[in-house]
C-alpha distance (Angstrom), angle and dihedral (degrees) to the residues before:
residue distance angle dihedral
X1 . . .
X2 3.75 . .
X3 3.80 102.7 .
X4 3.86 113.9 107.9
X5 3.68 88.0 -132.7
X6 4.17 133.0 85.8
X7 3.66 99.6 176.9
X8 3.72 105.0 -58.2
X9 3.64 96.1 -29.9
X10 4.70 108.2 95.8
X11 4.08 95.9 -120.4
X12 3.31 131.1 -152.5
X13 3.84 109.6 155.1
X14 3.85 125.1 -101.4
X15 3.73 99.6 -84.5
X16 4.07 111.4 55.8
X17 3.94 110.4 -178.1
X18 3.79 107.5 -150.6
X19 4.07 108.3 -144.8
X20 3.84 129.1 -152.4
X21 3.72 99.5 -172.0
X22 4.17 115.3 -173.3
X23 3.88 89.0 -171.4
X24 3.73 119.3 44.9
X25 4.40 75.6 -152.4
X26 3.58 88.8 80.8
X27 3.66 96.6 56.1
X28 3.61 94.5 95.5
X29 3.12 117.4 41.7
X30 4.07 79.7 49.6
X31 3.22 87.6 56.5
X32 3.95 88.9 56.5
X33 3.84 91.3 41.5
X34 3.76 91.7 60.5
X35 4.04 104.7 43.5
X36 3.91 83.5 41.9
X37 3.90 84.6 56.0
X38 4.15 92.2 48.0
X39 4.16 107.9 -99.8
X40 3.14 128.4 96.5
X41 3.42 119.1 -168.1
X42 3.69 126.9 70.5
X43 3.72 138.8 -176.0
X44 4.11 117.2 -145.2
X45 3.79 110.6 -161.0
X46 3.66 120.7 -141.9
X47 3.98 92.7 -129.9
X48 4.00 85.4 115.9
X49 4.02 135.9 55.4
X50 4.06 80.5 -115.6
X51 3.15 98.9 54.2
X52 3.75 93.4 94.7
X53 3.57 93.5 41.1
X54 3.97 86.6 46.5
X55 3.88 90.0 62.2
X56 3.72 103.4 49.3
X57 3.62 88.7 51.8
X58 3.44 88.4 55.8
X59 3.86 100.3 35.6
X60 3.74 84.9 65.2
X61 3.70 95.8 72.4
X62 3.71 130.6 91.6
X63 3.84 102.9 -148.8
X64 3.83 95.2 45.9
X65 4.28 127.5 72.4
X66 3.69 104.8 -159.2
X67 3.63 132.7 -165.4
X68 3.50 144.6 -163.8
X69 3.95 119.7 -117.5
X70 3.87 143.5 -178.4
X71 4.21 84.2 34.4
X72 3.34 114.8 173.8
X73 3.58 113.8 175.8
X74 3.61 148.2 7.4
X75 3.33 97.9 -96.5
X76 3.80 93.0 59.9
X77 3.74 94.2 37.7
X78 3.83 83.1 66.5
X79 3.53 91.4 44.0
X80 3.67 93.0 53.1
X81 3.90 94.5 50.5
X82 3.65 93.7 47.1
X83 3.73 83.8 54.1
X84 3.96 89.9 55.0
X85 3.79 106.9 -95.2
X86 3.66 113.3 154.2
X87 3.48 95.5 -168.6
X88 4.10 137.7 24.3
X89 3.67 129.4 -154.7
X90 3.96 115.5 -176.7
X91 3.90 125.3 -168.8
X92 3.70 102.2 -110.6
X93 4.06 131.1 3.8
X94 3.73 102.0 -54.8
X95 4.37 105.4 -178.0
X96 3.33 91.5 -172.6
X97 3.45 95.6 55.4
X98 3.63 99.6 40.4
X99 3.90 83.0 56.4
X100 3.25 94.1 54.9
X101 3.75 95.3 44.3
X102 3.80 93.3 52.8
X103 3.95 103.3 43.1
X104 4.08 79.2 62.9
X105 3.06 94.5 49.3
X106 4.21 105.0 -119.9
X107 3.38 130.6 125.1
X108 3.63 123.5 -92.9
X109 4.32 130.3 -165.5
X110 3.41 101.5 -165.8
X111 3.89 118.5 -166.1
X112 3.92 123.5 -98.8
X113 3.77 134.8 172.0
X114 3.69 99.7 173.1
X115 4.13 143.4 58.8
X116 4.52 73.5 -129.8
X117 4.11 85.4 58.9
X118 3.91 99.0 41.7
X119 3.46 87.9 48.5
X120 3.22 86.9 57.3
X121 3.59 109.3 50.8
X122 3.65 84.9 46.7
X123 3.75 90.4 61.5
X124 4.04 82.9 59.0
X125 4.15 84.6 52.2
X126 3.89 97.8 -111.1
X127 3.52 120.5 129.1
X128 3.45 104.3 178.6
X129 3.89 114.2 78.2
X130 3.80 135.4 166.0
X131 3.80 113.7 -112.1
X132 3.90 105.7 -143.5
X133 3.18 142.2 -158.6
X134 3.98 73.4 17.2
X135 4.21 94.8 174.7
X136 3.90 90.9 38.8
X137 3.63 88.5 51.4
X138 3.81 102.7 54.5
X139 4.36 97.6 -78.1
X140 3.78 122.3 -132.5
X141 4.32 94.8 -9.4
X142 3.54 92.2 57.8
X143 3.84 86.9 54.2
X144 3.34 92.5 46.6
X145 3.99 88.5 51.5
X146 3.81 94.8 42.6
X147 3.93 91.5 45.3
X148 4.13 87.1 54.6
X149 3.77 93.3 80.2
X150 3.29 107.2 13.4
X151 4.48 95.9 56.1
X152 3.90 104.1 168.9
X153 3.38 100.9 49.1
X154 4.10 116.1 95.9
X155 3.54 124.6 -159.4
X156 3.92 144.3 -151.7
X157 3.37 111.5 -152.8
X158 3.39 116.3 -149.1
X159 4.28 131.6 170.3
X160 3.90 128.4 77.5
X161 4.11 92.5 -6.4
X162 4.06 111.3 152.4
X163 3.81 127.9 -168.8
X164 4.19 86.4 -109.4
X165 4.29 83.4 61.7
X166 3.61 101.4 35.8
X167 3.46 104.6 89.3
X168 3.81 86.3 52.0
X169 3.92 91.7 71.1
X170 3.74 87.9 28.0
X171 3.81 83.3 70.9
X172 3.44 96.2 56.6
X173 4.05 120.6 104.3
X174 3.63 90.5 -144.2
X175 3.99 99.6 50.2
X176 3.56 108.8 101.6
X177 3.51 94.0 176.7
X178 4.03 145.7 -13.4
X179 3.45 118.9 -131.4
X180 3.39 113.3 -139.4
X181 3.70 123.8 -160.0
X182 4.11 93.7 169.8
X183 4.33 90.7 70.7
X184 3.52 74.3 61.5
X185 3.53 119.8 39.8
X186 3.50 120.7 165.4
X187 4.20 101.5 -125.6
X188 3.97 79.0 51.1
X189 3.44 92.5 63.8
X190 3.52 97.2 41.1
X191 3.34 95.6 53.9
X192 3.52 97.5 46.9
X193 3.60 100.3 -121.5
X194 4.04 101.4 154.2
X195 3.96 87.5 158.1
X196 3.42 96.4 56.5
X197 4.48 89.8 44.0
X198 3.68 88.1 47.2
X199 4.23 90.4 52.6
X200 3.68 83.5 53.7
X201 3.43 92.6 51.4
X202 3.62 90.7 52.5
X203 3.77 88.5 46.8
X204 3.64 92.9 60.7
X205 3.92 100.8 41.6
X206 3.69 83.2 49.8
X207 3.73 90.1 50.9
X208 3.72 93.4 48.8
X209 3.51 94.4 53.3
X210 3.75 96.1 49.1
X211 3.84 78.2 56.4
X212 3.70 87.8 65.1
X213 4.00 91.9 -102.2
X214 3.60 149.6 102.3
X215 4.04 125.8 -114.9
């Protein structure tokens, strides 16, 4: 399944791996490393120069939904569409960015922390939001707490989350998703270990459907 959309809900699997890439080079054979593994959708942050870069490569496949991450303003929101992201996710509650995001038309996580900044991005009608720094900020029982009150709004954590802790939020009715940054890692990349990403990968998708689910 590589379209963004499950009905009306923005999909993109239960397992997101959020990519720092250093060398927009990488981005295929990444690419490969992850659909080999089972997911297919991926969200490239813009911490890096080729981040940008990183996503069009990317963008260009047809078995892979890729996203933009760590946006930060409008400007690069519409950089990161033009680039081919069919989805954004920024750290904290960007406006801006969520205007941009919705006036084309793609789906946007924005960041929260607080019941103050879900409220919020409800008040912009999105109820999907990324939960972040999700282990710094209490993990799965503060989802469960902020979920209590606030019952249509699904979240992604993302933050400090390890394969030993993910089926802990995976358990949770209103996770939509765990980012994970470990699939990922940065010395992986670097070294260009694609076996040992795409064993991850499997890890995870295997992990999610012991969870009862599908990545």
């Amino acid at each position: 399944m590589t379209d963004v959309h499950d009905g009306e809900r923005p999909w993109i699997g239960r397992v997101l791996p959020v990519v720092v890439l250093e060398d927009a080079r990488h981005a295929g054979a990444l690419g490969d490393a992850l659909v080999k593994g089972g997911l297919t959708a991926a969200e490239v942050t813009l911490r890096t120069a080729a981040g940008l870069d990183a996503i069009k490569t990317l963008a260009a496949r047809s078995d892979l939904v890729v996203g933009a991450g760590t946006v930060l303003s409008a400007g690069q929101a519409e950089q990161a569409l033009a680039a081919g992201a069919r989805f954004v996710v920024t750290p904290g509650f960007a406006p801006a960015v969520v205007r941009v995001c919705q006036e084309a038309g793609v789906p946007v996580f924005p960041g929260v922390a607080t019941a103050t900044e879900i409220q919020m991005a409800l008040d912009a009608g999105l109820e999907i939001v990324k939960f972040f720094p999700a282990r710094q900020l209490g993990g799965a029982e503060m989802i469960k707490a902020l979920a209590a009150p606030f019952r249509g709004v699904r979240f992604i954590p993302t933050g400090g989350i390890t394969p030993a802790v993910m089926p802990e939020y995976l358990a949770v009715p209103a996770v939509l998703a765990v980012g994970a940054s470990w699939i990922v890692a940065a010395d992986l990349i670097a070294g260009e270990r694609w076996d040992e990403i795409t064993s991850r990968t499997e890890a995870a998708v295997a992990a999610v459907a012991a969870a009862g689910g599908a990545a």
